[in-house]
C-alpha positions, 0 to 999 in steps of 0.5 A: 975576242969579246962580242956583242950579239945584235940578234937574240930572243927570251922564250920559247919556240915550238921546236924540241930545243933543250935547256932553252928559253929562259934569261938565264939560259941567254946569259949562260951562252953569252958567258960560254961565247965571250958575249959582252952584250946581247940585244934580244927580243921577246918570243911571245911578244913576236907570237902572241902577246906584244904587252906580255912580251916586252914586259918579260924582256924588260925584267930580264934585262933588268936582272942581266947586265948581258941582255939589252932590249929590243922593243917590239912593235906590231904595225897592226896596233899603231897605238899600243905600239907608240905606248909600247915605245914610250914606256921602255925606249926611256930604260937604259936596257931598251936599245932599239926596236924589233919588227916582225913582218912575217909573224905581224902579217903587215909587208913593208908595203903596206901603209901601216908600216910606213906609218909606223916606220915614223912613229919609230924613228922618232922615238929612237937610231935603232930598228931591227926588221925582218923581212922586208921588200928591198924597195920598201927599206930602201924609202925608211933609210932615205926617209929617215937617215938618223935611223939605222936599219938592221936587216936581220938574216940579210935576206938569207940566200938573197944576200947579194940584194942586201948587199946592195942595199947597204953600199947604197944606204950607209944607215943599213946594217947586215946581220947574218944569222941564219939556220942555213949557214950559206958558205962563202957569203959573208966573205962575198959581203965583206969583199962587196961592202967592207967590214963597217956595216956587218954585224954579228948576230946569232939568233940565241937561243933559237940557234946556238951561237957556234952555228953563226960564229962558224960561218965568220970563222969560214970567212977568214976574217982579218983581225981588223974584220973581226974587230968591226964585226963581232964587236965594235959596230954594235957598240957603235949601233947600241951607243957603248962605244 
């Protein structure tokens, strides 16, 4: 079955990961897994350079009609962030927008964000958030309905809180990705919420996608399930459909 990935990275990480960390090596994965499309991020611009970053994610996705742009944006730099949006989210390759409050070190509480949050939803339908405060996604997605909220790993072991959020809120979105597979999860989710708001994503290449992929396999996925799930929201989130 074709896939469309939400959740991957270009570049490096401070693990001993071989053959990794390059665009080709995402395309290379993408072709082995039958992934159509895969929305990624810059590592360097999450750990290092925010401008850097984005611009080698730019001209990968410009190579590679498999990868798609996140922007990242960094609430500590309100305007460069705003720069950052405004010369990429115009691309055909730009779909959306990453946040990284763990590396950023600016909670979803903290005034910055919110004011970010607007900056973004303006600009764009899409964000990709990791972490967050429950209560703090829960304001974006009332404040900002048009803007659909991805919480990237959907807060790991914490699921069920995720899980919540998204009955109440038809513009957050769960991706499961997680380096601890949590057996049972996704089918507990997908019993809880329906399969419309579940999307796939694997963190390539930081994890090899079968990692995530077993953990849909392990759930028993109707065909109507997987349809949704490996591929049919994302194409809805990224505008293909």
């Amino acid at each position: 079955m074709k896939k469309i990935d939400m959740h991957g990275h270009l570049g490096h990480w401070a693990f001993a990961i071989p053959h990794c960390g390059t665009a080709e090596s995402l395309v290379h994965l993408c072709e082995r897994y039958d992934i159509e499309r895969l929305a990624a991020s810059s590592t360097q611009a999450l750990t290092y350079d925010m401008q850097r970053g984005n611009a080698d994610m730019a001209g990968a996705a410009e190579r590679y009609e498999q990868l798609l742009m996140y922007v990242y944006v960094n609430a500590n730099w309100l305007g460069a962030s705003c720069v950052e949006m405004d010369r990429y989210l115009p691309e055909q390759f730009a779909v959306g927008v990453k946040i990284h409050c763990g590396y950023s070190g600016v909670a979803t509480s903290d005034p910055r964000m919110y004011e970010l949050m607007g900056e973004i939803a303006q600009r764009t339908s899409l964000v990709k958030i990791h972490p967050g405060a429950p209560e703090d996604l829960a304001a974006f997605a009332d404040a900002y309905p048009e803007l659909n909220i991805i919480i990237a790993h959907a807060f790991a072991s914490n699921y069920p809180v995720a899980v919540a959020l998204a009955q109440a809120h038809p513009n957050i979105y769960l991706d499961f990705c997680s380096s601890h597979a949590g057996r049972g999860k996704v089918r507990a989710a997908l019993d809880c919420l329906g399969p419309r708001q579940i999307v796939f994503g694997s963190d390539v290449d930081l994890i090899d996608p079968a990692f995530v992929l077993g953990m849909f396999e392990q759930a028993d996925l109707t065909e109507e399930e997987a349809q949704a799930v490996l591929y049919d929201n994302g194409a809805r989130l990224l505008g293909l459909a």
